[in-house]
N, C-alpha and C positions, 0 to 999 in steps of 0.2 A: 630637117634637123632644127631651122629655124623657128618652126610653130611650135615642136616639139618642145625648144626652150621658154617661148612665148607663154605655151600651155601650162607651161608647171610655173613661169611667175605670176600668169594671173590667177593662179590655185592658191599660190603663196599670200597674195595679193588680198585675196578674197577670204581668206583665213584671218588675217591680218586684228590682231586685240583692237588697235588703237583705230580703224578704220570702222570696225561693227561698231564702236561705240559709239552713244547717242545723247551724251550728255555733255557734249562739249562746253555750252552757254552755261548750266549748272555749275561746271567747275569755274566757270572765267567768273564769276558771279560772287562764288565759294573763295574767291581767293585772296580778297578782299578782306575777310577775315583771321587771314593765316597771320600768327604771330612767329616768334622765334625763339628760341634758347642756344646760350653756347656753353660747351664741356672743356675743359682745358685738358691736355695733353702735356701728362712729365715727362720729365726726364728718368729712366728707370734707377738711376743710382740716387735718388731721392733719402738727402739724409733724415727731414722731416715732415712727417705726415701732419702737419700745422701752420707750422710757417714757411712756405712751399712757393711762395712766389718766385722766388729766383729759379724755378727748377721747371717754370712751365716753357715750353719748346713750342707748344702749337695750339689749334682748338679745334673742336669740332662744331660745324651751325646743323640747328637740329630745327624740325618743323615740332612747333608747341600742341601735340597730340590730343594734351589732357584738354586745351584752350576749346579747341574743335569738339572735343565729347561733352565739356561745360555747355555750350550753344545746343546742346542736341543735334549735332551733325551725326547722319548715322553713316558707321562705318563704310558702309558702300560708298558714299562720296564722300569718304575723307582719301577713299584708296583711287577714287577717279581724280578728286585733286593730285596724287602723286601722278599718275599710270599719264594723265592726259600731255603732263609735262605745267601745269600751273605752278603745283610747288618749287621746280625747277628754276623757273624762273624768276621767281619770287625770292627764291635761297639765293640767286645770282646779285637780284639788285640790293641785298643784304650785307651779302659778302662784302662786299666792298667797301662796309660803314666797317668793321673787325679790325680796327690798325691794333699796334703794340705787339701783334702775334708774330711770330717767324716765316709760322706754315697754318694756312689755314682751310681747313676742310669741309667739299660743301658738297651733300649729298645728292646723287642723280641715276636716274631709272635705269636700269637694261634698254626699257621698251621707249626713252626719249634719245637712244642715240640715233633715232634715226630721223631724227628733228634736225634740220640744219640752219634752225635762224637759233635754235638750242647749243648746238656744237659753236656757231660762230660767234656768241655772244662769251662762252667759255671761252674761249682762245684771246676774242676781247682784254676780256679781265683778267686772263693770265697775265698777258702782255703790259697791263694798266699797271695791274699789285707788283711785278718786276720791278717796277721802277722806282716805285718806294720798297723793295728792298723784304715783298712777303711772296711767299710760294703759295700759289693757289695750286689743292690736291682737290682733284675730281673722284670722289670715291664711291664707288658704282656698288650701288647695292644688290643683296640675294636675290632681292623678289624678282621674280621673272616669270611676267603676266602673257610674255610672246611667245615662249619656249626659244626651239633654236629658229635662228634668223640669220642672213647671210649680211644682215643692215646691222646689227647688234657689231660684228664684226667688220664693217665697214668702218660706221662710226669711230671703232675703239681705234684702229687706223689712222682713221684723221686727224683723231686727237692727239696721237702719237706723234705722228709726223710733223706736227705744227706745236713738239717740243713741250705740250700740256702732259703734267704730273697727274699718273691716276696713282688709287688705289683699291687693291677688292676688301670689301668688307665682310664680316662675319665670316671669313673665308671655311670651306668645311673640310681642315684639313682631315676629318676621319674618310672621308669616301673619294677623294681627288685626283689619287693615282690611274694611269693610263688611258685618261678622257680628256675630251675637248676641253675642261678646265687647268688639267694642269699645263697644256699650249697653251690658253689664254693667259695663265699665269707669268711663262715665263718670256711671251713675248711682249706683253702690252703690262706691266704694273710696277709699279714702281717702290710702291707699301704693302703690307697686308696687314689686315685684323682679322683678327685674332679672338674668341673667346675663352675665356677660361675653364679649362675641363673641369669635370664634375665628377667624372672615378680615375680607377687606376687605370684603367685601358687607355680612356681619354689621355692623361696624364701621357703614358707613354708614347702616344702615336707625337702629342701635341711637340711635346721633347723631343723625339725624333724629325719631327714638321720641319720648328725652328733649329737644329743643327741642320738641315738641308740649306734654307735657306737664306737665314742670317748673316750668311757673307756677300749676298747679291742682292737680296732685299730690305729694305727697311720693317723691320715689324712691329706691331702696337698688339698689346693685347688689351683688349678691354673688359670694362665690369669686373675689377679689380674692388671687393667690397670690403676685405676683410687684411687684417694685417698677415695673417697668418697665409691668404692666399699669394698676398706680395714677396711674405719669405720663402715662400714657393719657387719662385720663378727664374729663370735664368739669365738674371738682369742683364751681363754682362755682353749678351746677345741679341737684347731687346735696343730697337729705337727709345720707341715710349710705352708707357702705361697709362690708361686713361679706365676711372669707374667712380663709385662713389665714397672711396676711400679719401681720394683726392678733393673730389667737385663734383659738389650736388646738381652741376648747371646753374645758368642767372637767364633771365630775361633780357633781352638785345631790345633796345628801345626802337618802336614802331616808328617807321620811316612815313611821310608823309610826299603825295607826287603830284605838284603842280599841273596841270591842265592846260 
């Protein structure tokens, strides 16, 4: 029984995204160039779309995309700077230049939860930003380069347990029901985002999403572009809204690290 279980983790093992890859140096190299942006997060009872700084609640740190395709990075190592866990990192020692926010949100891979100098430097800075009084949300992105993994769900465990705030992003609330996400949902998350639907169907699943969960979840909807999609929404149930109605994003000023 024992080799049996042996057999199928070194199958796992040897499948493994982040282990076939062979560009580790590449990224550590790559990473060096990573800039930043942050997106503010309202309040959804937002009485004005202008003079709106009292209504921002939180922010989100974003990897500067566009920065990386200006250099001629080509997409395949922008997406190994993510996958490798470099951006990760990078967003970590950022984070914690963001004071003035309440809650502030830093994005990180499916496939880096099984990084553990990754998990423990979150739990870090959770613990650091406490103290001055801001909530660091870990918000775990779609893309998922591993598939299923039993470290994916290790990870979100740890995080859990040692009292770190996640949340799932772009969550899909059209396809969710009766799989391994909506468990992941409602044992490990703290927030969800959210996007805004694009017909009626959407529309309705989405209305129906947030009535399930908006008494136990915190939810954000995002890309929020238009006024008419904002009078859409059912504010009363939402955390926050965050898109380009509010905030076009800014540039976070490039931190410099001594030797």
């Amino acid at each position: 029984m024992l080799i049996v279980k042996l057999f199928r983790r070194e199958i796992t093992m040897n499948d493994c995204y982040l282990l076939n890859s062979n560009r580790y140096e590449t990224s550590r190299m790559l990473s060096s160039l990573l800039l930043f942006k942050c997106q503010n997060i309202f309040d959804p009872l937002i009485e004005s779309f202008k003079n709106n700084r009292h209504c921002i609640i939180g922010a989100e740190l974003l990897v500067d995309f566009q920065h990386l395709k200006s250099l001629g990075v080509p997409l395949e190592q922008s997406n190994e700077l993510i996958s490798s866990g470099e951006a990760a990192h990078s967003s970590l020692d950022y984070a914690s230049t963001i004071l003035g926010k309440e809650v502030v949100f830093v994005n990180v891979e499916r496939c880096n939860l099984c990084d553990m100098k990754i998990l423990k430097r979150i739990i870090t800075l959770s613990n650091q930003l406490l103290l001055i009084g801001i909530e660091l949300v870990i918000e775990i992105t779609e893309r998922n380069f591993c598939g299923i993994c039993v470290r994916v769900v290790e990870g979100l465990t740890y995080l859990k347990e040692n009292k770190v705030k996640l949340a799932a992003d772009d969550f899909d609330y059209i396809g969710y029901k009766n799989d391994s996400k909506e468990k992941e949902l409602v044992l490990y998350y703290d927030y969800i985002k959210l996007e805004m639907p694009v017909n009626e169907f959407e529309r309705m699943v989405f209305n129906d999403f947030i009535d399930c969960y908006s008494s136990v979840k915190r939810i954000i909807v995002e890309r929020v572009e238009t006024t008419r999609q904002m009078k859409s929404l059912p504010v009363d149930k939402l955390w926050g809204v965050q898109g380009f109605l509010f905030c076009k994003g800014y540039m976070v000023p490039r931190i410099s690290f001594s030797i």
